[in-house]
C-alpha positions as CSV (number, residue, x, y, z in Angstrom):
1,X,-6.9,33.3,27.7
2,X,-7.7,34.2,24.2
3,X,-3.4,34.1,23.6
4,X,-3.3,30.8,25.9
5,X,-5.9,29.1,23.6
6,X,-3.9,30.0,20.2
7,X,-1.0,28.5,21.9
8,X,-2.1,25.2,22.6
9,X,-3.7,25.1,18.7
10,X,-0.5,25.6,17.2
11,X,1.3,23.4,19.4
12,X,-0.7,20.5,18.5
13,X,-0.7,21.2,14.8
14,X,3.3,21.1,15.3
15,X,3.1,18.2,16.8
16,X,0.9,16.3,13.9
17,X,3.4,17.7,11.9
18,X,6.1,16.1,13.9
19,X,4.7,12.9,14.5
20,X,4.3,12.3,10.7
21,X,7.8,13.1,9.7
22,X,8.9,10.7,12.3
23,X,6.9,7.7,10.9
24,X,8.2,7.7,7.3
25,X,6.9,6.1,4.8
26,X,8.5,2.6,4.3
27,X,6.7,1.5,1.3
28,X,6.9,2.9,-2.5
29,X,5.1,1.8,-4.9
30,X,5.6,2.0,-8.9
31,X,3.1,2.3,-12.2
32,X,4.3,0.3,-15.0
33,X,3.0,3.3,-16.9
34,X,5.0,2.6,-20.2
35,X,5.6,-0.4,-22.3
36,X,6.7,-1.1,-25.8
37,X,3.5,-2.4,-27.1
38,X,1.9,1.1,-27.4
39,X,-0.6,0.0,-24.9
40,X,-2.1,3.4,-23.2
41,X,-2.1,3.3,-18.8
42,X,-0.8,0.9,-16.6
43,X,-0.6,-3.0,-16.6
44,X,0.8,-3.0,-13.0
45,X,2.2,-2.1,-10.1
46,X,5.5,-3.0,-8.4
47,X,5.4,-2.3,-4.9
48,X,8.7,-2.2,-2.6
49,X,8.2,-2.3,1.2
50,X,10.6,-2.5,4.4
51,X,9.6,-5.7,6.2
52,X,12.6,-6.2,8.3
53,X,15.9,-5.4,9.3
54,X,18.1,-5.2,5.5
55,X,14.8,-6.6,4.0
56,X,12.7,-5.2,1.9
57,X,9.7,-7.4,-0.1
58,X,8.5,-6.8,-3.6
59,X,5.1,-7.2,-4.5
60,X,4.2,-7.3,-8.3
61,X,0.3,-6.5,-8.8
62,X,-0.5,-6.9,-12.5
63,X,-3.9,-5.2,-13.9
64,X,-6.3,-7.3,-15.2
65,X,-5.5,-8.9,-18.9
66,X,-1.9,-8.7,-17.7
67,X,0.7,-11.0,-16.0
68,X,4.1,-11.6,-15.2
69,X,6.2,-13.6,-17.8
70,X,8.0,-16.5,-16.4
71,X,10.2,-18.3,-18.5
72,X,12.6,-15.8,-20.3
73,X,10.8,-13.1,-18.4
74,X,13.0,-10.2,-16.5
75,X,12.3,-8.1,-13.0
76,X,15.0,-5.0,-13.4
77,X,15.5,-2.8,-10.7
78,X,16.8,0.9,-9.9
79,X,18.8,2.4,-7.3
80,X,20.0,0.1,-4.6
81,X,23.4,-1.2,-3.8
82,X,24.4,-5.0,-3.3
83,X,22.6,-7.1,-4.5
84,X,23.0,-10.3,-5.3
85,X,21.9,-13.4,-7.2
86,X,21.5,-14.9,-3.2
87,X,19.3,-11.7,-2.4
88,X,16.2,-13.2,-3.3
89,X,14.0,-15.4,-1.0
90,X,10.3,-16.5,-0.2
91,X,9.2,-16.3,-3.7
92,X,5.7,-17.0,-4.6
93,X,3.3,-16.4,-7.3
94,X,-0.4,-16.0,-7.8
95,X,-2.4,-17.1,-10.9
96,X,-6.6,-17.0,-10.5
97,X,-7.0,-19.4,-8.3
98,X,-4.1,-21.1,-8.2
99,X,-0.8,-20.4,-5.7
100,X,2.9,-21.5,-6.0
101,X,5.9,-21.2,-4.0
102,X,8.8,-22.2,-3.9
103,X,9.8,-20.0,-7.0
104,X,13.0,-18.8,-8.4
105,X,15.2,-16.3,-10.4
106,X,17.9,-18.7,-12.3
107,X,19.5,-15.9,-13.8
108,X,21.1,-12.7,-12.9
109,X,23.0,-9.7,-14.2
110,X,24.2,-6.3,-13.8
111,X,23.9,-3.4,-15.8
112,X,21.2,-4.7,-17.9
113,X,19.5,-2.7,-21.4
114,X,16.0,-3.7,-21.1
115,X,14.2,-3.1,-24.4
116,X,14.9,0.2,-25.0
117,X,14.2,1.9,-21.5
118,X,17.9,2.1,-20.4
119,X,20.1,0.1,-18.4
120,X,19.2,-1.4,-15.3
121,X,21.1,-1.7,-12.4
122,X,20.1,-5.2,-11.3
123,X,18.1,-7.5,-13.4
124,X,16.7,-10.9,-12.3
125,X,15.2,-13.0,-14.7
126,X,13.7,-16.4,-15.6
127,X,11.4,-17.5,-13.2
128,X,11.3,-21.1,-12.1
129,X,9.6,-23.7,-10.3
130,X,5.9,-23.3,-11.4
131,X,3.8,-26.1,-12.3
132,X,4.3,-27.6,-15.9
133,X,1.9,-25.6,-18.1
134,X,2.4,-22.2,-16.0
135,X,4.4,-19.7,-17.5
136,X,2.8,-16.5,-16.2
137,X,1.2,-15.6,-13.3
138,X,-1.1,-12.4,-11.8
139,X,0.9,-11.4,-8.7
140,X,4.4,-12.4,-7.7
141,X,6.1,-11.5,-4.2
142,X,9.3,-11.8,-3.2
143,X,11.9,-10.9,-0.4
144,X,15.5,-9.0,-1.0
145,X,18.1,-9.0,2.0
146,X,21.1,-7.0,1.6
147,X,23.2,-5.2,4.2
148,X,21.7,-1.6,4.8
149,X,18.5,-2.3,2.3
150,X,15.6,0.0,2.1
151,X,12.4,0.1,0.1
152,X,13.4,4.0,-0.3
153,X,16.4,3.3,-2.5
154,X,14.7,2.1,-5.2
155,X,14.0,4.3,-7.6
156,X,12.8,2.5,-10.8
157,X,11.5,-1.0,-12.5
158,X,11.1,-2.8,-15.5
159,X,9.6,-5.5,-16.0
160,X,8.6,-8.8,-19.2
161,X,4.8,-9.3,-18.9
162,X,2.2,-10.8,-21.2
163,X,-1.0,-9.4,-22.1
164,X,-3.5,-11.9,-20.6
165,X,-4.0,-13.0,-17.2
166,X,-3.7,-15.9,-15.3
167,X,-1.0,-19.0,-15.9
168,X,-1.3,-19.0,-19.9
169,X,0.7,-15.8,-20.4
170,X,-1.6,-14.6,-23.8
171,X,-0.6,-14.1,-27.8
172,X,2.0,-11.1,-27.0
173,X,4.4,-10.0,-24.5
174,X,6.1,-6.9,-24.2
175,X,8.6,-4.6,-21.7
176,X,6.4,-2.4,-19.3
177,X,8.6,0.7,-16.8
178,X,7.7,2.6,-14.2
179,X,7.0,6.4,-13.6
180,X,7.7,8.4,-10.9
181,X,7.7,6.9,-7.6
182,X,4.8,7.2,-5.2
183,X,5.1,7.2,-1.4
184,X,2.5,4.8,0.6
185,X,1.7,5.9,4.2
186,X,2.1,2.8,6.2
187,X,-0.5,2.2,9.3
188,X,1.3,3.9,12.0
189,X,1.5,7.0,9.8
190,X,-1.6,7.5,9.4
191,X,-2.4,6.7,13.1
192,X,0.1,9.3,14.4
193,X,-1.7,12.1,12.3
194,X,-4.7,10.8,13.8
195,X,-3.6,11.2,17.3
196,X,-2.5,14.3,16.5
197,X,-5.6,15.8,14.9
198,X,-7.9,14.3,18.1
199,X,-5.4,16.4,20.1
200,X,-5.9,19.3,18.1
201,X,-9.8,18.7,18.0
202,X,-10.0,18.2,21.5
203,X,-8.0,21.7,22.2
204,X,-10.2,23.7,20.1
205,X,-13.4,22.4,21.7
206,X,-11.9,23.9,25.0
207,X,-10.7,27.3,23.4
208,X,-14.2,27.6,22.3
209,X,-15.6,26.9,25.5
210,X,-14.2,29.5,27.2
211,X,-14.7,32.1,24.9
């Protein structure tokens, strides 16, 4: 019994293990841990997520007394393959209070030096279509479609952002980057392991009443 009991244990442990390497995380998220104003941490995050079929979305969370530089401004990316100035869709942007949509990128390039933190492979910049008077903005979201895209390719990001929140950008702006990437469990991850580790609980509560 006592060899019967052991068995069971390990073969639901195995199978937490299996259900959470079968629901892999589809969502990465970056620090813009360095900038070229010497300011120390991070002023955001860029966060890349598989929301469909070739589609991933990007979801830029700045920190508070930071945003995202509009006019002029650049979003640089690392890693993937095909993309395009048509890539981009469903862009919106987030200020205090205040929402827009209908936002766009008018300019794009390849191959792009981004204020001393290397070249870029893709770098979309000058946001249009805000309100007259807005040129920054808190959070800005966005959707890229290319054939065979996934958030997992992405492996860095730049970024232009000014260093005050809100719509009126602030005195300075400056080039933030990313560290290493960081791997977000999405919700069916985290409900696998759970199944799993009810199984497991629920095995060892017999084991033990039979010993």
């Amino acid at each position: 019994m006592r060899v019967h009991g052991m068995r069971c244990l390990v073969l639901g442990v195995a199978l937490v293990l299996i259900g959470s390497s079968l629901a892999v995380a589809d969502s990465f998220s970056f620090n813009l841990t360095s900038n070229n104003l010497g300011i120390s941490g991070s002023v955001g995050t860029v966060t890349f997520a598989d929301t469909g079929m070739d589609q991933v979305t990007v979801t830029i969370t700045m920190n508070m007394g930071y945003s995202v530089k509009f006019e002029g401004g650049d979003v640089a990316l690392n890693g993937p393959s095909g993309l395009t100035a048509g890539s981009v869709s469903g862009m919106t942007g987030n200020a205090g209070m205040f929402s827009f949509t209908g936002l766009t990128f008018k300019q794009f390039r390849t191959s792009q030096n981004i204020s001393g933190f290397g070249v870029f492979d893709f770098d979309y910049a000058n946001i249009k279509g805000a309100p007259g008077g807005v040129v920054s903005a808190d959070t800005v979201t966005f959707v890229l479609t290319a054939t065979g895209l996934k958030a997992s390719q992405f492996t860095g990001v730049g970024l232009h952002f000014c260093t005050a929140s809100g719509a009126g950008c602030g005195p300075d702006t400056g080039f933030a980057s990313s560290g290493p990437v960081t791997a977000v469990p999405e919700p069916e991850t985290m409900f696998l392991m759970g199944t799993g580790l009810i199984g497991v609980a629920g095995m060892v509560r017999h084991r033990l009443r039979k010993l």
